[in-house]
C-alpha positions, 0 to 999 in steps of 0.5 A: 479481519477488518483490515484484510477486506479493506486491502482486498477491496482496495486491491479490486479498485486498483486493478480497475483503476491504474491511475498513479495516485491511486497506485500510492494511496495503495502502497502507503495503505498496505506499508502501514496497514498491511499484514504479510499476506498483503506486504507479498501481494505488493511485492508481486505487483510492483518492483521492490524499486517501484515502492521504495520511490513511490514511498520516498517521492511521495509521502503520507501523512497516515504514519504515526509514531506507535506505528513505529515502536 
């Protein structure tokens, strides 16, 4: 539940603010965070392609390896 009102207030920030930054710091959050709720309303937001990149060209550090398993 915690997690859920984080991603919304996120989402509320990134619709007032369209700065690329912003936009990564919320694809990261969701990719690692994120319920399926969210994974969905990323997907409606952005293009598949779009996240693949933004994931790829612009790393986090905020994945750790119990994340993975």
């Amino acid at each position: 539940m915690c997690k859920t009102f984080v991603l919304r207030y996120t989402r509320v920030m990134i619709k007032a603010s369209k700065q690329p930054t912003t936009q990564h710091y919320l694809v990261h959050f969701i990719l690692c965070y994120g319920e399926l709720e969210d994974m969905r309303w990323l997907l409606h937001q952005y293009v598949q392609e779009k996240i693949e990149a933004i994931f790829i060209r612009y790393p986090m550090k905020i994945y750790s390896k119990q994340t993975f398993l």
